[in-house]
Structures are given as structure tokens and as C-alpha cells.
N, C-alpha and C positions, 0 to 999 in steps of 0.2 A: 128449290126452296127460296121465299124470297129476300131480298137484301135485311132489311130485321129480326125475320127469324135466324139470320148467321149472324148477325151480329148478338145477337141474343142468346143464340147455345154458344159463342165465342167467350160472353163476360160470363157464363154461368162456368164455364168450363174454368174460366182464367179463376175465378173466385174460388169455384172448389178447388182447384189445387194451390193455389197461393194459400186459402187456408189450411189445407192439409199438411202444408210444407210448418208452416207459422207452429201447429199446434205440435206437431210432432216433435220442432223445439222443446217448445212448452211440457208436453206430458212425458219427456227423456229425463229431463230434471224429477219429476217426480217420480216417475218409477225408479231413478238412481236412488233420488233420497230417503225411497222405504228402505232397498235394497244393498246399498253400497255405501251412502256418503256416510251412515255414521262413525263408520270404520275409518273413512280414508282423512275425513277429516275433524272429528269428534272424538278419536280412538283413548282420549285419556278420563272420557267419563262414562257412567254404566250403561247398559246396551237400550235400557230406557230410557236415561238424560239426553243418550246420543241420538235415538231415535228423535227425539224431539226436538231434539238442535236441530239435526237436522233437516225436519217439519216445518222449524222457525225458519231455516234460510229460503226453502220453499214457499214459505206464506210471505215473502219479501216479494216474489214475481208479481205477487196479487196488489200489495199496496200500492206499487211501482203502477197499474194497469189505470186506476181512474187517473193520474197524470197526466199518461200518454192520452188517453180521453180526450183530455181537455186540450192539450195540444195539438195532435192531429186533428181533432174534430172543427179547431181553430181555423187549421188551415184549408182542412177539407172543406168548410164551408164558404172560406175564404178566395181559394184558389181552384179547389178541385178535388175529385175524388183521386181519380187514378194516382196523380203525383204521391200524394199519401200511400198507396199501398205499395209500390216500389219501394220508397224510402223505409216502410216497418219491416217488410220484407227482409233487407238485407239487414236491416239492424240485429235480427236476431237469428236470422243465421250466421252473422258473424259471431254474436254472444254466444251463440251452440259450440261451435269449432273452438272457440278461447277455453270455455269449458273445460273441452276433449283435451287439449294441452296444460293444464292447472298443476304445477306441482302440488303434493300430496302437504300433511301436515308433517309426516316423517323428514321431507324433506325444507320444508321450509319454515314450519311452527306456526305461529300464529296468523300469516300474513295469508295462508293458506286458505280458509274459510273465509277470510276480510273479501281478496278474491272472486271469492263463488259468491258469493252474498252482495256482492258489487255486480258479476256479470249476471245474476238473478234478475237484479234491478231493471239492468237494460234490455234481458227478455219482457218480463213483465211491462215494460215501457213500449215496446214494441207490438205486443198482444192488444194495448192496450188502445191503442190507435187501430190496428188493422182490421179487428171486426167490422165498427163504425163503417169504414170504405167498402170491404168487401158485401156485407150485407145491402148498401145503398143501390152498388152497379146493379145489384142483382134486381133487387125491387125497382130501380129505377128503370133500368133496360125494359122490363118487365111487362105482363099484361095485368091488365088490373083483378082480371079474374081469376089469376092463377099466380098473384103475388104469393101467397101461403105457400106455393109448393117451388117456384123460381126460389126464393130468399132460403127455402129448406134446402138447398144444394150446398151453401153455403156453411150452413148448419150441419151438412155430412160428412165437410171436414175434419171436423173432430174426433167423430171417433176412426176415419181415416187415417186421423194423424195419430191417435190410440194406438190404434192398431200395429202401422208400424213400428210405432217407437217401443210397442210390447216386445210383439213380433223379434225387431232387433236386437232388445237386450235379451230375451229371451234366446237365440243364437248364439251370444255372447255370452252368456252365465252357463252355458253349458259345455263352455272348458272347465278346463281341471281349474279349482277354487282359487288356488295359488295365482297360476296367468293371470286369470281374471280381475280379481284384484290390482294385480300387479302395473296391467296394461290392458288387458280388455275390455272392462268398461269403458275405457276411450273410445271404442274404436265404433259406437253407436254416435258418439256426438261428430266425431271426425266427418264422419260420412254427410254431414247438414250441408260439405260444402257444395255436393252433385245435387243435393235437393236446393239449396238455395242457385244456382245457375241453371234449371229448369223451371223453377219458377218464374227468375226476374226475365227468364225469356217471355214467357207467354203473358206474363202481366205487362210487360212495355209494348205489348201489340193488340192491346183494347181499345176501346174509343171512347173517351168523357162519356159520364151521364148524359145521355140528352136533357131531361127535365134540368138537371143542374145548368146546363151552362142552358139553356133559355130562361131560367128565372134569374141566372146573375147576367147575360144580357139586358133583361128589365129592368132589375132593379139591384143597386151596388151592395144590396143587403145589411145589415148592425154591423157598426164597427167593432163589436166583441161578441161572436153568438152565443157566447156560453151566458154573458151577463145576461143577452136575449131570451135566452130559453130560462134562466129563472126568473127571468120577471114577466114573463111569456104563459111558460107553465111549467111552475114549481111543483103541484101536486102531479101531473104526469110522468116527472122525472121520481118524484117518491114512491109511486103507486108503480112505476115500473123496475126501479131499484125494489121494492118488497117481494114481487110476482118471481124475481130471481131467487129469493133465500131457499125453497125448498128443492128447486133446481138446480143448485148448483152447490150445496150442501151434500144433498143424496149423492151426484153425480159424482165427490171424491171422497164421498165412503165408498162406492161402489166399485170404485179404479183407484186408488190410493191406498188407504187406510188397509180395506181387504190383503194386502200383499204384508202387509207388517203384521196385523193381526191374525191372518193367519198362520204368517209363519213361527211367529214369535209367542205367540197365548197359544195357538191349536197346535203345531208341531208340526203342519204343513211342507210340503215339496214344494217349495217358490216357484216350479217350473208348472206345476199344476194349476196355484190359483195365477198366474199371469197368463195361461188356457185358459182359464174361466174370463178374464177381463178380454182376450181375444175373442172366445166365440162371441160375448158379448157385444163386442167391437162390431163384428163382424154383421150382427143383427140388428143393431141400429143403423146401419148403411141402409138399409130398407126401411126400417120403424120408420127413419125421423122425415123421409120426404112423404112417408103413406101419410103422417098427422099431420103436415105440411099441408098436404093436399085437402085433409079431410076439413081444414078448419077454412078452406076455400069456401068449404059447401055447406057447415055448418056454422061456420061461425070461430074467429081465435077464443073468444072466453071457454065457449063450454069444451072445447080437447082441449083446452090449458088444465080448466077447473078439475077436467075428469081426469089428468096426470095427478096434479096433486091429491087428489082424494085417495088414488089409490095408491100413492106411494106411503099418504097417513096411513093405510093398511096395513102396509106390508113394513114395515118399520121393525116390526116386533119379530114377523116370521124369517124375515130376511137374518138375524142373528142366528136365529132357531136352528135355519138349515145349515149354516156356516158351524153351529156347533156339531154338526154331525161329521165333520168330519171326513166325508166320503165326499171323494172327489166330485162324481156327478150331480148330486146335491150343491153342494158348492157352486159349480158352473149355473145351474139353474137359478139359483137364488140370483146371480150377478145377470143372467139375461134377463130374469123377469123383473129385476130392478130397471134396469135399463131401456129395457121396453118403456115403463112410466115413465123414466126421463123422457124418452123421446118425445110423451106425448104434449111434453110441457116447450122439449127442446122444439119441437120440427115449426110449430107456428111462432115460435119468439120474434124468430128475425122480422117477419113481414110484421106484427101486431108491434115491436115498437119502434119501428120505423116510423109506421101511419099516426106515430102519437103525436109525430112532428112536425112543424112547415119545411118545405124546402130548405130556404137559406141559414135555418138553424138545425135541419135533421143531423145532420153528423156530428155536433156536440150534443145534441139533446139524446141521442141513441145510443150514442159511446158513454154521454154522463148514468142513465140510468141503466144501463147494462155492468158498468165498470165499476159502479160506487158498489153495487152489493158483491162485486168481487172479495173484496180483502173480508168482510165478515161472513159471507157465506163459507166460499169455496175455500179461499186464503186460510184461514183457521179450523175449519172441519178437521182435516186430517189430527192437528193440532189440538184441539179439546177433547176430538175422538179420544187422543191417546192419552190424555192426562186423565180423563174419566175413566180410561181401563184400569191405569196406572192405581189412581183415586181406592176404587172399588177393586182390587184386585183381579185384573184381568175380566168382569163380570159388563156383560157387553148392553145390559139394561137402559145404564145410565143414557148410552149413548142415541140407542132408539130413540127416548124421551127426549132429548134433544133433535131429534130430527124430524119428530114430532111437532115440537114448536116453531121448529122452521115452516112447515109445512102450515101451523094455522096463519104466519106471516103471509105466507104468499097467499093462501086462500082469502085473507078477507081484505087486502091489493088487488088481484084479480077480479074479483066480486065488484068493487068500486071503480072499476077504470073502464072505459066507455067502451064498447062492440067498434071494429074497427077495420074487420073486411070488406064492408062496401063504401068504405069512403074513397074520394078520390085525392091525390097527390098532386 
């Protein structure tokens, strides 16, 4: 093979697993905090104030994320890609491991949650900067004709990182409750420290973007890219923050919200529905690089467009199944949800990459990826529950909100320009 294409399955390689490693921070904290944290640190309010406590300290990693956007994206444009993804890297594998060590509220009261809510921040701060990097190597290493499915590796991270960080708590919840509690839940975050020291291995043995460092050879690029990219293109950055809401909404009712609602409104086996967000997991490692691919050949709007139309579908049916009850049902509803995410997820990375120029892509990719964080993804789980809460466990309201997410993205998508045949 020759010297590019190793260097090429090398950044693809180093991105999916640095993202794998990243997310699986990321999505620990969440399945903890359908599952554990209202207890360990919320214990003196009712099991629904708690659950939403602690949702709110959850939706703190998300706010935290356009920050680190803006900052990494600063320097990544500034300096470089790679340096940036080292540096988000360790940032939150350390904030995972601090975690794993947190005294509880029992033992320390108030300062306990301050804490969690603090090293939230610095995850979400971390998140927040490392897509930007991760998805550029990929498209930039890249061929032009098969950015869609390069930049989708990247993108299969995630539920990569899903997966295990199920996977592991799932392992772990299945001691005796007592343990668990007690000390087992630890011992999913403990473990970020073996996944953070194979990641920063393989990420410090990538090679700069090319495109990047021959366009900052040329030219010493804005002395601030973020001011760049809004006075550059302000409606690309909006039009690609909208294209996110129904993508990243669905995405944690579908691996979030599912774990508390079911076990808490339907009466569910927590080790059943975190099955369902696994095999689900499990099926978008395939989905999301097939629509990657597919939007090479046909285009990112129309498999964007045809995720969200059909997730506006299924919005309604997806409660339906979930009220039955029956485990297999259940699993189904959560892959065939997932499925449409994919189809929205696999072409994201390359479509808004291409929104950008060079010396401003990684603040302009990280700003409109990051900004619909906190209102999508951040609070979904979070209104999810208050709406149940609202209407007495009646899971209506919450379709119809997801709903509305969905016409967000659709008439974003609709407006923002075709963008697989351009060049970089």
C-alpha cells in the first residue's frame, strides 16, 4: 500500500479510537446519571427531583462543549490539529478517573455534587474541542470522493464509546445492589485510566493535516478565527447549529432518557433496556459509515434530510413500542431509532467540515456542531423528564417535542448549500 494510504488508515484509525476513548467519558456520566447518581448524590430529594438533578448536572457537560469549541478550535486553527487532540484527550480522561474517586453526598454533603458538576464541566470542555480536531484529520488526510465515509469513522465513535461505557456499567450493576452502589459504580469510570494511555499512544503518532499546515505555510491566517468565521459565515454556522437539533435530541432520548423511563414509568430490568441501547450500539457501527458512504454518491442533504423525516415518523411509534413493555419490542424501537440517527449522524462530519475554509474550519465546525449541544442533546434528557413528570408519566408530550426538533433541522438542512463535491 502506498505511503498515503498508511498514513490515511493511520489518522482514521487514531480518530476512531481517540473518539471512542473521549465518548465513552462522555456517555459513563450519563448512563450513571439515569441510573446511580440520583442516589449517591441527590439522596435527600424525591426519586424524580433526583432524577433531574441529576439530568441538570449532566446537561452542565453540554454547556461546558461550545467553550471548549471556541477554544480548541482557536488554537487548532492557530497552531494545529493534532496538538489539540492530545491535549482534549487527557483532559477527560483525567475528569473520568476524578469522577471514579468522588466522595459520595453521605460522606461529604454538599460539596459532593459541587464536585461532579465541576468535573462535568471539564468533560464537556474536552468533548467540546475534540470532535472539531478529530473529524478535520479525517477529512483532511482524506480523498475528496470519499470524505463522507473517511470523516464517518470518526462519527463511529460514538456509539463505540456507547457501547462500552453500557457494556461496562452493565457488568457492574449486575452485583448485588448493595456493592454496587457502594463501590461499583466506580469502577466503570476507574478504568478511563487504560483507555486514556492507548489512546494518547496512538494519537501522538499521527502526522499534522497536510491541507492545514500548507495553508498556514501560505498564509498566517485571522488573528481570531472565531471572529473569522462570524463575520465570514454567520448563517453557515446557524444553518449547521439547526441541522443538529433533531440529531442530537433523538440521539439521547434514545440512549439516555430510555434507561430512566423505562425503568422508572414502565417497571423495566435496567439490565434489559441498557441491552437495547447496546444492540443498538452495536448497529450503528455499521449504519453510520453505510450513510457516510451513501452521501458520497448521493449527496449529504438528501441522507441527512431522509434521517430526519423519518425520525419525524417515528417519534410517536417509538413510545408505543416502549410502552409494551416486552423486552424485544423495546430493543427494536431503540435500533430502529438509531438507524435514522445514523442517517443524519454518518454524513455530519464531512457536510460541516466543507461549510468552512481551512484556516477557520476548526472553529467554524466545532462552533456549529457545539452551539446546538446544550439545547439539543444537553436538555432533552432534561424536558424529556419534566414533561413525563408534567403529564403524569404520559410519554406524548415528549414525541411532540421531538417533533419540533425535527422540523428545526429539516428547514436548516433544506437551506444550507450541497456540499460533497466541493473542494477543500
Amino acid at each position: 500500500m502506498s505511503q498515503p494510504n498508511n498514513n490515511l488508515r493511520r489518522v482514521i484509525i487514531a480518530s476512531f479510537i481517540g473518539t471512542t476513548i473521549e465518548w465513552y467519558d462522555f456517555f459513563l456520566y450519563g448512563t450513571a446519571a439515569a441510573l446511580v447518581f440520583n442516589k449517591l448524590f441527590f439522596p435527600t430529594i424525591d426519586p424524580a427531583a433526583g432524577t433531574m438533578a441529576a439530568f441538570a448536572t449532566y446537561a452542565v457537560g453540554f454547556f461546558a462543549r461550545p467553550l471548549g469549541g471556541i477554544v480548541f478550535g482557536h488554537f487548532g486553527d492557530k497552531i494545529g490539529r493534532k496538538s489539540m487532540l492530545v491535549t482534549t484527550l487527557m483532559l477527560m480522561g483525567v475528569a473520568t478517573v476524578l469522577i471514579g474517586l468522588l466522595p459520595t453526598y453521605d460522606q461529604i454533603g454538599v460539596a459532593a455534587p459541587i464536585l461532579l458538576v465541576t468535573l462535568r464541566f471539564v468533560q464537556g470542555f474536552g468533548v467540546g474541542g475534540e470532535w472539531g480536531g478529530a473529524v478535520l484529520m479525517a477529512v483532511e488526510h482524506g480523498h475528496e470522493s470519499k470524505r463522507g465515509f473517511h470523516a464517518s469513522w470518526v462519527q463511529a465513535g460514538v456509539p463505540v464509546g456507547l457501547l462500552l461505557a453500557n457494556g461496562v456499567f452493565h457488568l457492574a450493576s449486575s452485583m448485588d445492589e448493595k456493592a454496587f452502589l457502594a463501590w461499583g459504580w466506580r469502577i466503570p469510570f476507574l478504568l478511563g485510566i487504560l483507555l486514556l494511555g492507548v489512546g494518547m499512544f496512538i494519537r501522538l503518532k499521527i502526522m499534522e493535516s497536510p491541507i492545514f499546515a500548507e495553508a498556514k505555510a501560505a498564509d498566517p491566517g485571522p488573528k481570531v478565527p472565531i471572529l473569522a468565521v462570524l463575520r465570514d459565515h454567520p448563517r453557515n454556522v446557524v444553518l449547521a447549529m439547526g441541522a443538529r437539533f433533531a440529531e442530537n435530541a433523538f440521539f439521547y432520548i434514545f440512549t439516555v432518557l430510555v434507561l430512566s423511563y423505562g425503568s422508572q414509568q414502565l417497571g423495566m430490568a435496567k439490565g434489559s433496556l441498557l441491552n437495547a441501547v447496546l444492540v443498538g450500539s452495536a448497529v450503528q457501527l455499521v449504519a453510520i459509515p453505510y450513510f457516510g458512504a451513501l452521501s458520497d454518491k448521493l449527496g449529504r442533504r438528501p441522507v441527512y434530510l431522509g434521517g430526519a423525516l423519518f425520525l419525524t415518523a417515528f417519534a410517536f411509534p417509538f413510545f408505543w413500542l416502549l410502552e409494551t413493555r416486552q423486552t424485544g419490542l423495546v430493543m427494536v424501537a431503540v435500533v430502529i431509532g438509531l438507524i435514522g440517527h445514523a442517517a443524519m449522524y454518518g454524513p455530519q462530519a464531512a457536510f460541516f467540515s466543507e461549510l468552512f475554509g481551512t484556516r477557520v474550519r476548526y472553529s467554524g465546525a466545532s462552533l456549529g456542531y457545539q452551539l446546538a449541544s446544550p439545547l439539543a442533546g444537553g436538555l432533552a434528557p432534561l424536558i424529556a423528564t419534566a414533561l413525563l413528570d408534567k403529564y403524569g408519566g404520559k410519554p406524548w408530550p415528549v414525541a411532540v417535542y421531538l417533533i419540533v426538533m425535527s422540523a428545526i433541522t429539516l428547514v436548516c438542512v433544506w437551506l444550507v448549500e450541497e456540499t460533497s463535491k466541493k473542494r477543500l
